[in-house]
C-alpha positions as a Markdown table, in Angstrom:
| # | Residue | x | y | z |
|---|---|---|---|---|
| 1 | Unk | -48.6 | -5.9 | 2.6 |
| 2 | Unk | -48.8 | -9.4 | 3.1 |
| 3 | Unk | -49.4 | -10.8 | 7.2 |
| 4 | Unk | -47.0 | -13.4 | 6.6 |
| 5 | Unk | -44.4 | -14.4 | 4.2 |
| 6 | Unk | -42.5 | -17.5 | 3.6 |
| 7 | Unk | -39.1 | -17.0 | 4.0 |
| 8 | Unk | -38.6 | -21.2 | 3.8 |
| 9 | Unk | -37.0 | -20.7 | 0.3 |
| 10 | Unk | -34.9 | -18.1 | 0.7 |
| 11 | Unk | -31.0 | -18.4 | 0.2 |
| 12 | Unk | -28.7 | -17.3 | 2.9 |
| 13 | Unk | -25.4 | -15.3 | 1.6 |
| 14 | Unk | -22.8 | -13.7 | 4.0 |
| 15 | Unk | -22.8 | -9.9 | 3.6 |
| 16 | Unk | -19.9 | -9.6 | 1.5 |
| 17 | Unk | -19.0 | -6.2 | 3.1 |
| 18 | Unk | -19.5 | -7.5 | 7.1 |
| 19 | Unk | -15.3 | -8.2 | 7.4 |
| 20 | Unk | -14.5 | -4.8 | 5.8 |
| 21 | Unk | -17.0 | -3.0 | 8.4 |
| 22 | Unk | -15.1 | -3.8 | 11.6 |
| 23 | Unk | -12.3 | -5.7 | 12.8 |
| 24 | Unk | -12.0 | -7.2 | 16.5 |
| 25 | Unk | -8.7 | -6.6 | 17.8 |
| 26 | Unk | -7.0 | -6.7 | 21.5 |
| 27 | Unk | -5.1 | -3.8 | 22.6 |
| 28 | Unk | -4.1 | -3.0 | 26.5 |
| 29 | Unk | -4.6 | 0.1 | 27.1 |
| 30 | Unk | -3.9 | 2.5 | 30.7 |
| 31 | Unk | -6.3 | 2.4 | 33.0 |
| 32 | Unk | -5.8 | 6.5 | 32.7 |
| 33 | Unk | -6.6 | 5.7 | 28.9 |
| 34 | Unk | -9.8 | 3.9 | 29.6 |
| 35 | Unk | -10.9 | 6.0 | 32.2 |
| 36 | Unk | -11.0 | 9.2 | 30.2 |
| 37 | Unk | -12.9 | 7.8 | 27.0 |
| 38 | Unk | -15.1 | 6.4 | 29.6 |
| 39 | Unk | -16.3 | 9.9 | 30.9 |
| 40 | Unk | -16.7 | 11.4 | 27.7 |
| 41 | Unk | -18.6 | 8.0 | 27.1 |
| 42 | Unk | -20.7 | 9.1 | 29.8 |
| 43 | Unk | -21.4 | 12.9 | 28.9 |
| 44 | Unk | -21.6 | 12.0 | 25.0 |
| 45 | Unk | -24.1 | 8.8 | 25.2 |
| 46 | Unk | -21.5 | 7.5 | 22.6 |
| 47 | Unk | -20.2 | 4.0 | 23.8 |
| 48 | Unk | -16.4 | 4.5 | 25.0 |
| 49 | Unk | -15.1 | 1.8 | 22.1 |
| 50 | Unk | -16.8 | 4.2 | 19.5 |
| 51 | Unk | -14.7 | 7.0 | 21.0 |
| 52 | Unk | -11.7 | 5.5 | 20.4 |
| 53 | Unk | -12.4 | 4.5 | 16.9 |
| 54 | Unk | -13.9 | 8.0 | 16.2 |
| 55 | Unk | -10.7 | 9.5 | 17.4 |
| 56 | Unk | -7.9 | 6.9 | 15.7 |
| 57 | Unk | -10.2 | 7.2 | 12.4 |
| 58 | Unk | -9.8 | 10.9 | 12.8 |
| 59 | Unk | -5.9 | 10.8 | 13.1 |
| 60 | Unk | -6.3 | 8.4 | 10.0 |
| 61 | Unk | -7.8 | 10.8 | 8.2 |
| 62 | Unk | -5.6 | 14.0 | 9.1 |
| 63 | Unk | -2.4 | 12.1 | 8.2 |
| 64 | Unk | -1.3 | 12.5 | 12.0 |
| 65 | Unk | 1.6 | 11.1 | 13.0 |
| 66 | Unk | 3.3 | 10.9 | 16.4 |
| 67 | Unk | 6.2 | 12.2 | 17.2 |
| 68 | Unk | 8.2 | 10.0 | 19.8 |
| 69 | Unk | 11.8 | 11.1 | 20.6 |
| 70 | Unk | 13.7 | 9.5 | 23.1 |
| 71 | Unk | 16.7 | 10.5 | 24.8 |
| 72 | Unk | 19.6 | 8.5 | 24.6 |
| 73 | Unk | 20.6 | 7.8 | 28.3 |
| 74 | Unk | 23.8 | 9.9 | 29.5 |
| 75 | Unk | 27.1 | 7.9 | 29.4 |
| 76 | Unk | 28.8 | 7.8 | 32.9 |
């Protein structure tokens, strides 16, 4: 293998696959929400964000879908 090479000529290209990877979003979570992914984070070794993702990925995957039923409020 060569000790140097010249990479003077070389032409640069965006990965064309980079924006599909990963998309930066905000969300505000709980505190409570944060907390917990944060503790597994710390007995996994797997950084909290990746957590999250793992686990909305998963729900992806599994076709989950919640289930949020609210009461109407009693007439008086």
């Amino acid at each position: 293998m060569k000790a140097e090479y010249d990479l003077s000529k070389m032409k640069l290209r965006k990965n064309p696959y980079a924006e599909k990877l990963k998309k930066a979003v905000t969300m505000r979570l709980s505190e409570d929400v944060i907390d917990y992914f944060k503790k597994i984070s710390d007995e996994t070794g797997v950084p909290y964000q990746r957590l999250i993702n793992l686990y909305l990925r998963d729900c992806v995957s599994q076709h989950r879908k919640i289930d949020i039923s609210w009461q109407a409020e009693p007439k008086c």
